[in-house]
C-alpha positions as a Markdown table, in Angstrom:
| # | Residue | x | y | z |
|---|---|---|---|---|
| 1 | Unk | 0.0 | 0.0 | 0.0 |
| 2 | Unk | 1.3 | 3.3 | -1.1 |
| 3 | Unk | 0.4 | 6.2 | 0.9 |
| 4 | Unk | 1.3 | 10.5 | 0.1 |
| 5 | Unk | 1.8 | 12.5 | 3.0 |
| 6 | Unk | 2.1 | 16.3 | 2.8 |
| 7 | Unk | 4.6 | 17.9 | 5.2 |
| 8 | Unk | 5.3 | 21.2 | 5.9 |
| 9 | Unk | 9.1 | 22.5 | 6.8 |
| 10 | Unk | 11.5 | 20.6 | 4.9 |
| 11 | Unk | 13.6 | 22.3 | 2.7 |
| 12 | Unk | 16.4 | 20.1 | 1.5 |
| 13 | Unk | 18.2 | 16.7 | 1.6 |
| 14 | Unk | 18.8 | 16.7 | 5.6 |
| 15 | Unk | 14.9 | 17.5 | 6.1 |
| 16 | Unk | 14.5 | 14.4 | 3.6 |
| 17 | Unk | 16.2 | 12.3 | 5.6 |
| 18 | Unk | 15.1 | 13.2 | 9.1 |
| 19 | Unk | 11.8 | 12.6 | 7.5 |
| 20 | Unk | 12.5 | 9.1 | 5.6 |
| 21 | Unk | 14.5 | 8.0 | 9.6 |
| 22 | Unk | 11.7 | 8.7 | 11.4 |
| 23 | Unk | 9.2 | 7.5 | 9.1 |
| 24 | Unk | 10.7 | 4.3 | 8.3 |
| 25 | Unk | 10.4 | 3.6 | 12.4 |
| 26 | Unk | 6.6 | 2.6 | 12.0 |
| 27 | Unk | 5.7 | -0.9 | 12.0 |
| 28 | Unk | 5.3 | -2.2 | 8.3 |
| 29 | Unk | 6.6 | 0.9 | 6.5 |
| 30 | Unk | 8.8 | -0.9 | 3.9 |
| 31 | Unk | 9.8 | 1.8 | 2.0 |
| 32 | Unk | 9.6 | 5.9 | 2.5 |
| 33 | Unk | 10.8 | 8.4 | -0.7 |
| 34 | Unk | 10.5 | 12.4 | 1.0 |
| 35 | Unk | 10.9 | 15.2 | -1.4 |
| 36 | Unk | 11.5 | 18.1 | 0.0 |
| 37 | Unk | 11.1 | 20.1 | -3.4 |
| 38 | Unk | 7.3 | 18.8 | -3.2 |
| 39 | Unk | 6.8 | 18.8 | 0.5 |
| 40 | Unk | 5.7 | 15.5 | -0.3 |
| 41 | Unk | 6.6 | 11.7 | 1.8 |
| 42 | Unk | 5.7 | 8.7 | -0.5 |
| 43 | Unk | 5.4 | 5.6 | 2.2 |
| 44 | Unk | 5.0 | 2.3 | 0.8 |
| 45 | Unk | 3.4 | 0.1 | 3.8 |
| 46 | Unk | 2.2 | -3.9 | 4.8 |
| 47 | Unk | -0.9 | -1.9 | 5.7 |
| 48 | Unk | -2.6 | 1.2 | 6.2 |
| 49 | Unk | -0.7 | 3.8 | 8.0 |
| 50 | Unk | -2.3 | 5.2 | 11.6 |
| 51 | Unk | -2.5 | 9.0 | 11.2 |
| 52 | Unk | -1.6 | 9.2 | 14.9 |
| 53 | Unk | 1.6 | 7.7 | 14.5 |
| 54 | Unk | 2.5 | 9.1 | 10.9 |
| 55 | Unk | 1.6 | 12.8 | 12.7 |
| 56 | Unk | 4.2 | 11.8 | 15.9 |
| 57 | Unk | 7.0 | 10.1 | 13.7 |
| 58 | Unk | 7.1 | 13.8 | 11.7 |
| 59 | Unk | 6.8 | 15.6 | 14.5 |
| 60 | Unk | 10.0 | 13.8 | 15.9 |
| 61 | Unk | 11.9 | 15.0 | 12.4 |
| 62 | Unk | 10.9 | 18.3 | 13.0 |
| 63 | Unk | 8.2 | 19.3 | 10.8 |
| 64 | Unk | 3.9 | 18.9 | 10.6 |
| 65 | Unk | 1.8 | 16.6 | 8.8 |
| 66 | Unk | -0.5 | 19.1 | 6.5 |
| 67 | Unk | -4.1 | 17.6 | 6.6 |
C-alpha cells in the first residue's frame, strides 16, 4: 500500500532524511521516498498507516503533517 503524506518544513536533503528515519520507524513501513522540493513523503506500507503515529513520527523530524 502506497500512501502521500504532505509535510510542511522541509527544505532540503537533511529534512529528507530526518523525515525518511523517522518514518521508516513505523511498524510495516517498507519503504519511504521524502521530497523536499514537493513537500511530499511517499510511504510504501504492509498496511494502512495510523495517522496518529504518521503525525508523531514527523513531528519527531521536526516538521507537521499538513491535513
Amino acid at each position: 500500500m502506497q500512501t502521500t503524506i504532505k509535510i510542511q518544513g522541509m527544505s532540503c536533503g537533511h529534512c529528507e532524511g530526518k523525515v525518511n528515519t523517522e518514518l521508516g520507524k513505523i511498524s510495516g513501513v517498507t519503504e519511504v521516498k521524502a521530497v523536499a522540493a514537493d513537500g511530499l513523503a511517499i510511504v510504501t506500507s504492509a498496511d494502512a498507516l495510523n495517522t496518529e503515529e504518521v503525525s508523531q513520527a514527523v513531528a519527531t523530524a521536526g516538521y507537521k503533517v499538513l491535513v
